[in-house]
N, C-alpha and C positions, 0 to 999 in steps of 0.2 A: 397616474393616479396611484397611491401608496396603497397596498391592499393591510388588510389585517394581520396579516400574516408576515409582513414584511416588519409590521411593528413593535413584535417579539424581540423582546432581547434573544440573544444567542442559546440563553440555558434553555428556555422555555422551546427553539425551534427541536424537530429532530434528528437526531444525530444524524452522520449517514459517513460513508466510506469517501475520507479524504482526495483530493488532486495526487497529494504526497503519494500515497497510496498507488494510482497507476501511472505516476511519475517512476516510483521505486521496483515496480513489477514489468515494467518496457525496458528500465537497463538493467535488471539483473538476468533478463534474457540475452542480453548480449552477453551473461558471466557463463549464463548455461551450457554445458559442451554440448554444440549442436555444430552444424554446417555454418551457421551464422554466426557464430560468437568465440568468444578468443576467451583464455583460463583467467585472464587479469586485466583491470584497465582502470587508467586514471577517471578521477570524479569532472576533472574538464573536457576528456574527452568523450566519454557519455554523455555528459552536458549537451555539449556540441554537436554531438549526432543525434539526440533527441531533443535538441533546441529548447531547454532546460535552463534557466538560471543557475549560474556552478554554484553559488554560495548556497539556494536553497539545496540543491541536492546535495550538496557538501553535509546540511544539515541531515539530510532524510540518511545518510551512508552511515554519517556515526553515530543514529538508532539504531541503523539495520548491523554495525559491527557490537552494539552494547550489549544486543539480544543473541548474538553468535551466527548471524545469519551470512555475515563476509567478512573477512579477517583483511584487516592492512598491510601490504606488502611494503617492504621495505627499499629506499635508496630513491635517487634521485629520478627513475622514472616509477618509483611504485604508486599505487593505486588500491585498489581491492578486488578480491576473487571470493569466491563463493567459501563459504566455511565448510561445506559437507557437501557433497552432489545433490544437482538440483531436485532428484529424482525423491530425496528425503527432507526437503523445504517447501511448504504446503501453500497457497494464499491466504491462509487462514494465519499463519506465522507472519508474513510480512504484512498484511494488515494491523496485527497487534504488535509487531512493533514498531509502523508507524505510527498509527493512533490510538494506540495503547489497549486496553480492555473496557471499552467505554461502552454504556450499552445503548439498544438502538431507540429506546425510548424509555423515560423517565417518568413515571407515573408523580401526579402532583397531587393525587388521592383528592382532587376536588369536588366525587361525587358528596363527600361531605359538607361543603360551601352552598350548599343549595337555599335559595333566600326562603323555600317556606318554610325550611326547618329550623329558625330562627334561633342560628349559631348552634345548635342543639340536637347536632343529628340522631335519630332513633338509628339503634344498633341494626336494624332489617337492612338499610341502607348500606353498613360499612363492613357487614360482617362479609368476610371471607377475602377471596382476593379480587379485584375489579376486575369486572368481566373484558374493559378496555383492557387493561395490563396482561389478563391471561393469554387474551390475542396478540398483545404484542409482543411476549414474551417466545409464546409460540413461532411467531415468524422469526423474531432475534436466532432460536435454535437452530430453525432450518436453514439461514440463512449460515448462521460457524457450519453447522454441520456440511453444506453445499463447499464454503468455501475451504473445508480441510480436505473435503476428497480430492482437490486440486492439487497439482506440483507446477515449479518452473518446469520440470520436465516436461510436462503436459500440456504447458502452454507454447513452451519453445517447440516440440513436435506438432501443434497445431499451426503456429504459424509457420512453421518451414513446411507443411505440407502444400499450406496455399501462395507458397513465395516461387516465382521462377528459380529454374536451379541455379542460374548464376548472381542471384541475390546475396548468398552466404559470402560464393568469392568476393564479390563487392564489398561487403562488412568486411570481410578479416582483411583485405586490402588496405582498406580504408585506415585501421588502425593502424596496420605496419609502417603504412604511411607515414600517420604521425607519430609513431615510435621514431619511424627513419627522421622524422624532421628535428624531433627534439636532439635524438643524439648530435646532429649536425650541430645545431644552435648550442649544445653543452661543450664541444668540442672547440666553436668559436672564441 
């Protein structure tokens, strides 16, 4: 059964923090210098360890290089690395440069459509800012404000507290791996 809600076009639903979004915040902890992660890596092999579509992250990296947040390494195994340490890349930064600056609700100011005020809303009604909007606006704040206090750094140190310790050697194995494999195959 179709709910109401379902039958909103797109503008009218509310916004909210993209896939893109903890798509691009899972592999740039593998860029974070941690136990787990390596200084550089291609967009297929992220891909591939976090079982990612390559072309869509392909898209979300060359947001996250336009906004400065990983720079593109050069030559036939490059990839991208972090542009600054993680410790100074916030979730509040790669959220907006995935999904830009968009806010978490859009007020459609329809407490003035109301049918008894027949098109004709008395000013008591419209004046000041909607009380809907000030609460949502309010949460929107808390919400950058919660996600700037965050770093990659901070999340890479939380997940390597809860990872067994030979998780990290597994990760940077894994890459070298397919470092070693490509050069073999370049070679061929």
């Amino acid at each position: 059964m179709l709910k109401y809600y379902d039958t909103l076009s797109p503008s009218l639903k509310m916004s909210h923090i993209s896939t893109g979004v903890e798509y691009a915040l899972h592999c740039l902890l593998y860029l974070a210098e941690s136990p787990a992660g390596v200084k550089e890596a291609s967009v297929r092999d992220l891909a591939e360890l976090q079982g990612v579509p390559t072309d869509y992250l392909a898209k979300l990296f060359t947001k996250l290089a336009k906004t400065g947040l990983v720079v593109a390494t050069e030559g036939v195994r490059g990839g991208f690395a972090l542009a600054r340490p993680a410790e100074d890349i916030t979730v509040a930064q790669v959220v907006e440069a995935i999904d830009g600056d968009k806010p978490l609700f859009d007020c459609r100011e329809i407490r003035s459509r109301c049918a008894v005020f027949n098109d004709q809303a008395p000013d008591w009604a419209t004046r000041g800012v909607c009380s809907i909007n000030a609460v949502m606006q309010a949460a929107q704040n808390s919400l950058r404000e919660e996600l700037q206090k965050h770093t990659l750094a901070d999340l890479a140190h939380r997940t390597i507290a809860k990872a067994p310790a030979s998780y990290g050697r597994h990760v940077v194995k894994w890459f070298a791996d397919r470092s070693a494999s490509r050069r073999s195959e370049d070679r061929e």
